[in-house]
RORO-719160 format. One line per field, with one value per residue: residue number from 1; x, y, z of N, C-alpha, C, O in turn. Coordinates in pm, 1 decimal, m for minus. Example, Ala and Ser with C-alpha at 12.3 -4.5 7.8 and 13.67 -1.06 7.14 Angstrom:
# residues 2
num = [1	2];
n_xx = [1319.0	1285.0];
n_yy = [m569.0	m225.0];
n_zz = [780.0	708.0];
ca_xx = [1230.0	1367.0];
ca_yy = [m450.0	m106.0];
ca_zz = [780.0	714.0];
c_xx = [1320.0	1290.0];
c_yy = [m330.0	3.0];
c_zz = [780.0	787.0];
o_xx = [1423.6	1340.9];
o_yy = [m331.9	113.8];
o_zz = [846.5	803.9];
//
This chain:
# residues 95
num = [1	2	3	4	5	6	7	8	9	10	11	12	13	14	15	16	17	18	19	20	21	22	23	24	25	26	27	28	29	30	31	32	33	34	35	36	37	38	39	40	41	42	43	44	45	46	47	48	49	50	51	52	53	54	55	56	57	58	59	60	61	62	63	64	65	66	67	68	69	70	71	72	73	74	75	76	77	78	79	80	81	82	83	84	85	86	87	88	89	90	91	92	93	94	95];
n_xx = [m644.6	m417.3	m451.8	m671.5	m562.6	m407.4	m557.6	m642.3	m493.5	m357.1	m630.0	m601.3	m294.0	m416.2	m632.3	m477.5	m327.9	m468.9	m664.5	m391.6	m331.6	m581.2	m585.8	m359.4	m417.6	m651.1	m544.9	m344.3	m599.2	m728.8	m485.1	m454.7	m724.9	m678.8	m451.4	m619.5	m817.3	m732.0	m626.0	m853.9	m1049.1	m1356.8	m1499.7	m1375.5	m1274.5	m1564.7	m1583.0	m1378.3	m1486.3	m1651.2	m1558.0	m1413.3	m1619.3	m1789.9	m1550.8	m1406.6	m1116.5	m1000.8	m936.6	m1194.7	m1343.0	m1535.1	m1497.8	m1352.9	m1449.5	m1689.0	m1540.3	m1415.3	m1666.8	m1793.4	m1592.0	m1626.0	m1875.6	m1879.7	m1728.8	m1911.3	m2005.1	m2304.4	m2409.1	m2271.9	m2323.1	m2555.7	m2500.7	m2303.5	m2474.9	m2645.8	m2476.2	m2576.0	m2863.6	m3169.7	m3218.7	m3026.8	m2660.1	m2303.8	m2091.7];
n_yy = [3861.1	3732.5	3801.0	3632.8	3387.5	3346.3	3340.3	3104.8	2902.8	3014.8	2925.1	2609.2	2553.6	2622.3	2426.7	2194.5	2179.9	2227.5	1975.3	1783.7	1861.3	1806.7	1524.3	1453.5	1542.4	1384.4	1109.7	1184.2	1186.0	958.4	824.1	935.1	911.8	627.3	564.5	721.6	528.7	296.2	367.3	327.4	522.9	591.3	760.9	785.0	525.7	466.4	659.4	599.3	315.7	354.5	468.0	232.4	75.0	218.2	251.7	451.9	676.8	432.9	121.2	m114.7	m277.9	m500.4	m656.2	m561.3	m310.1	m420.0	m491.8	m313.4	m170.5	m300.2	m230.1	26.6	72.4	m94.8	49.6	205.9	426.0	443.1	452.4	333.4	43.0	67.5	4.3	m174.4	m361.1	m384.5	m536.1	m780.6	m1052.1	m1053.1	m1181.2	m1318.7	m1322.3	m1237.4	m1458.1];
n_zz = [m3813.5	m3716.4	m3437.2	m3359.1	m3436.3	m3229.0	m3011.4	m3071.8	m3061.3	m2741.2	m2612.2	m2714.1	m2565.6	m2296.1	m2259.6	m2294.0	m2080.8	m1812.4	m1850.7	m1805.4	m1525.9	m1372.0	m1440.5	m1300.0	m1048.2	m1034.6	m1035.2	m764.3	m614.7	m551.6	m475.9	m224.8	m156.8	m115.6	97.0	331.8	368.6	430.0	681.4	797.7	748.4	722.4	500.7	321.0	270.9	152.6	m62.9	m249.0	m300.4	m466.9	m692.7	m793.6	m868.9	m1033.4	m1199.2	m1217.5	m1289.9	m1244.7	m1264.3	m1320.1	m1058.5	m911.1	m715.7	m550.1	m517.6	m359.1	m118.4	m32.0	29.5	225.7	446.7	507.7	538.1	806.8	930.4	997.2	843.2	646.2	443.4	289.4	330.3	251.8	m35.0	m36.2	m29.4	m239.8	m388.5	m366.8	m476.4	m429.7	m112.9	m72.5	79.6	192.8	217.5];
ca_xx = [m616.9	m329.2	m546.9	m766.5	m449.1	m356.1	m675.2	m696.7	m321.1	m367.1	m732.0	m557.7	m262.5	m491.4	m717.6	m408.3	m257.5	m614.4	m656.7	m315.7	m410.3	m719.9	m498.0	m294.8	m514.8	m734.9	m443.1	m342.8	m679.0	m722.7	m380.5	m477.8	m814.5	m644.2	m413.4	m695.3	m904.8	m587.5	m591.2	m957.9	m1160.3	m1469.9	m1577.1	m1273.5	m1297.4	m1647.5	m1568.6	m1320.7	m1539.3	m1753.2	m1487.8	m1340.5	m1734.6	m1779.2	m1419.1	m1426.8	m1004.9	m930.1	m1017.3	m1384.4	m1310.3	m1653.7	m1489.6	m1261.5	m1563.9	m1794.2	m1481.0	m1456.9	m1797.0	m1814.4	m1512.4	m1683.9	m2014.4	m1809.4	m1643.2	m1971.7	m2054.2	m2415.0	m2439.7	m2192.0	m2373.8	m2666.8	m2441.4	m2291.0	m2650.8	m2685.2	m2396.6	m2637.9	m2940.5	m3230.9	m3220.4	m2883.1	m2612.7	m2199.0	m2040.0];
ca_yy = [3720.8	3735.7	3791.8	3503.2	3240.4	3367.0	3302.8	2975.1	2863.7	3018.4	2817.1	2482.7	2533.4	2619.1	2314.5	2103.1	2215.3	2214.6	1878.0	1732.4	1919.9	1717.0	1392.1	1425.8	1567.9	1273.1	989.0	1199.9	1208.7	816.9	750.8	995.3	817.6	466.5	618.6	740.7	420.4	212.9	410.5	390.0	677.0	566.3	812.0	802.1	394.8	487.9	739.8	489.3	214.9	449.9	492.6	126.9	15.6	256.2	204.5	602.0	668.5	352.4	m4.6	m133.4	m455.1	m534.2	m743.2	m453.6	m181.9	m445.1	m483.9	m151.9	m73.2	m373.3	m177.9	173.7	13.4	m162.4	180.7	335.7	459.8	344.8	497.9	254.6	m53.9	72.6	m5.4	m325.6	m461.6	m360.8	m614.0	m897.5	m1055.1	m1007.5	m1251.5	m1373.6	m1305.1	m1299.4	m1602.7];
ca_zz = [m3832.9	m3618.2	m3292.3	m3399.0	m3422.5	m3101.5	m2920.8	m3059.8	m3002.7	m2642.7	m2567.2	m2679.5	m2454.0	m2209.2	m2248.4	m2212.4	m1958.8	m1750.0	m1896.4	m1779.2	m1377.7	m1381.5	m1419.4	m1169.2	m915.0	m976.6	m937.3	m631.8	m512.5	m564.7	m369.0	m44.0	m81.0	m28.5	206.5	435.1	400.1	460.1	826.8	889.0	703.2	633.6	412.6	204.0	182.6	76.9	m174.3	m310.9	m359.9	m587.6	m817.4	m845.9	m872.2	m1191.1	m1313.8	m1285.8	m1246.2	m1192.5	m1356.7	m1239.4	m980.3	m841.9	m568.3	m469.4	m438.3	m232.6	m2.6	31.8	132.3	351.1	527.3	516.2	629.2	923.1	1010.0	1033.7	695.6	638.6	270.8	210.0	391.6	119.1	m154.6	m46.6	m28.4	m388.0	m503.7	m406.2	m510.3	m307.1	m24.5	m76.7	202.0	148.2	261.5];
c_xx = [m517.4	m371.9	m640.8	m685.1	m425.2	m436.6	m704.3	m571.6	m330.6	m485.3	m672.6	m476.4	m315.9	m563.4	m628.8	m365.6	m365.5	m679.9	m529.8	m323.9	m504.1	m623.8	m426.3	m347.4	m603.1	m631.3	m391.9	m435.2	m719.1	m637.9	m421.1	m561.8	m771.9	m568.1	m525.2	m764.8	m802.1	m607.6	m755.2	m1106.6	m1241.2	m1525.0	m1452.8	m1296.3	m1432.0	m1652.6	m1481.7	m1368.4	m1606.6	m1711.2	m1460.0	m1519.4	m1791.9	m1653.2	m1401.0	m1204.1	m916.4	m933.2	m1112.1	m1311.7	m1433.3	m1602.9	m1404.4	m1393.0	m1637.5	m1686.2	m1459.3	m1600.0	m1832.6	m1726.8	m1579.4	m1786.7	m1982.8	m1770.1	m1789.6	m2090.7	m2153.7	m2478.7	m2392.1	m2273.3	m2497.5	m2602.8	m2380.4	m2396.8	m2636.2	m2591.2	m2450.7	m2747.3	m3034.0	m3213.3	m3120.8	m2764.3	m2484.8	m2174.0	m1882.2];
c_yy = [3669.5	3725.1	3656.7	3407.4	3267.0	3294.0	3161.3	2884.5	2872.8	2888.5	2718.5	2481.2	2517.7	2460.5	2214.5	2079.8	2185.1	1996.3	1744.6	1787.7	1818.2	1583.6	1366.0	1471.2	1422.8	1138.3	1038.8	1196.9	1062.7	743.2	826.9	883.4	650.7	515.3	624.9	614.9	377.6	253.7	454.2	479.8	636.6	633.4	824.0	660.4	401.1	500.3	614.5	329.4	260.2	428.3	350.6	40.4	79.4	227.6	369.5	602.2	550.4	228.1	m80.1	m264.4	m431.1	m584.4	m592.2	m357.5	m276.6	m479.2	m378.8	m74.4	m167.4	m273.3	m78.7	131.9	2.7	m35.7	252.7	439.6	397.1	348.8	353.9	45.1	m32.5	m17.6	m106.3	m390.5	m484.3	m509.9	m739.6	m953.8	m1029.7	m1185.5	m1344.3	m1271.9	m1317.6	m1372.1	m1521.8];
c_zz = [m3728.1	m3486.3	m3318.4	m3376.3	m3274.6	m3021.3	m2935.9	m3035.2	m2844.8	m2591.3	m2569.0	m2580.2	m2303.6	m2151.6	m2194.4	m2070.1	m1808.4	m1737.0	m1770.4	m1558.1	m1361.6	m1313.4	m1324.6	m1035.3	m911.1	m937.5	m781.8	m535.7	m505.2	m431.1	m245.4	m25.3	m20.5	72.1	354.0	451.6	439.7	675.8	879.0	870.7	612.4	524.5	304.5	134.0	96.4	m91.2	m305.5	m373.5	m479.2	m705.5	m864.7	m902.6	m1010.3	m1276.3	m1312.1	m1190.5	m1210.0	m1269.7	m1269.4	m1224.0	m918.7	m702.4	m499.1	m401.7	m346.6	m117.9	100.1	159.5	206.0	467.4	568.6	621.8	772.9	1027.6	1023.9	948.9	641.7	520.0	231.9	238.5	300.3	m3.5	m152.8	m50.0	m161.4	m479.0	m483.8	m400.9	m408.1	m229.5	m12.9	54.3	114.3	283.0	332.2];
o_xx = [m541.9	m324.6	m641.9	m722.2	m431.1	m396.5	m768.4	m591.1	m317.3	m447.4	m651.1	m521.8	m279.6	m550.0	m654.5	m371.8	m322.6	m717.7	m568.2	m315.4	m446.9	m599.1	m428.3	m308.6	m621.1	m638.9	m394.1	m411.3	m763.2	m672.1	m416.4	m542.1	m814.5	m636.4	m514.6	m775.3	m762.2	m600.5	m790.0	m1210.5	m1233.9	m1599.2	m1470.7	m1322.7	m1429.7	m1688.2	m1524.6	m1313.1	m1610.0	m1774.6	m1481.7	m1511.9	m1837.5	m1652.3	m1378.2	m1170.9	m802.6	m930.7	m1091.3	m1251.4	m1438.4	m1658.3	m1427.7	m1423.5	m1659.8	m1739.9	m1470.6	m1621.8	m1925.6	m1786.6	m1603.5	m1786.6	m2040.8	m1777.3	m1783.2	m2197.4	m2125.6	m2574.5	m2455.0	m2259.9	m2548.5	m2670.2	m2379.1	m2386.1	m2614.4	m2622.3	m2405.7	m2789.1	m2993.2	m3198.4	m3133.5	m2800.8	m2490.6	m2213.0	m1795.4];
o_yy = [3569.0	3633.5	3590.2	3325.9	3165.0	3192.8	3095.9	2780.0	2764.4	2781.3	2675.7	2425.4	2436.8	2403.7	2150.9	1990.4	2121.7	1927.2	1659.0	1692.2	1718.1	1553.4	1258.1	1426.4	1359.9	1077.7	958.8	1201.0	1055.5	665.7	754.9	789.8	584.5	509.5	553.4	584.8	458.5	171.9	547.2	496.5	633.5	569.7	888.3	642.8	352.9	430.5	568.7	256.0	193.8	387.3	335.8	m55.9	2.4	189.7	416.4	551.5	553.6	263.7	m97.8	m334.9	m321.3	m557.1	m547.9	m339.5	m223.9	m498.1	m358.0	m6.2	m131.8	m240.7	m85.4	148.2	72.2	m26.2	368.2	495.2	293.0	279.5	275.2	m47.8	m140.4	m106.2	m164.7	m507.6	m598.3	m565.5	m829.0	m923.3	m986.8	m1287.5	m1445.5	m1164.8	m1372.2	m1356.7	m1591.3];
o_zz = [m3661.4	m3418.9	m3214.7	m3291.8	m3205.9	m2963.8	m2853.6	m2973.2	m2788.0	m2544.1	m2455.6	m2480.3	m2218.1	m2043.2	m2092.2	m1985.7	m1712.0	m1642.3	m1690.7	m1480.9	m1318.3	m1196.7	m1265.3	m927.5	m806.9	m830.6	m688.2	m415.0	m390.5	m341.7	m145.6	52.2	74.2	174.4	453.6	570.5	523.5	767.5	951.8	934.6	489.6	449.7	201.0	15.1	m16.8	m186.1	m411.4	m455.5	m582.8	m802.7	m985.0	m979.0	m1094.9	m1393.5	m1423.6	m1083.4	m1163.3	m1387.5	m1149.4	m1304.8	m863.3	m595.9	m386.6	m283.8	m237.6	m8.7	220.9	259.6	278.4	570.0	689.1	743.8	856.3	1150.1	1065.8	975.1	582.3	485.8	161.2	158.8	269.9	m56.1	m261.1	m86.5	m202.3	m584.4	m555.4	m289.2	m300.2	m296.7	56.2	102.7	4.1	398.7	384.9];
//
């Protein structure tokens, strides 16, 4: 019984701890990514639009991700020049 509490006392710590890693790897990996876009790196502004365009780590701004991948696009990044298309209707243009 004793080995049993253990194992399941250990797993939760575990989980947290794993859990709370996660979290801060992803806000740190959020801030490099603006960092690097900030100076240029298309595939980071990319990556970064991804996330603010699901809301995944961050809170979902539509206008932020199609700025983004206008930038990416601009730098080069032609995934991203896919994916700004996407934010508007067909045969519509931004202003």
């Amino acid at each position: 019984m004793d080995r049993i509490l253990f194992c399941v006392i250990f797993t939760a710590l575990i989980a947290s701890y794993v859990s709370n890693a996660d979290a801060e790897e992803v806000s740190h990996s959020i801030s490099y990514m603006t960092v690097k876009c900030e100076t240029n790196d298309a595939f980071a502004c990319h990556m970064l639009a991804g996330h603010y365009a699901a809301g995944r780590e961050v809170e979902k701004d539509y206008e932020k991700a199609l700025a983004l991948s206008i930038k990416a696009c601009n730098l080069k990044q032609y995934e991203a020049c896919h994916n700004a298309g996407l934010f508007f209707p067909k045969g519509m243009a931004p202003q």
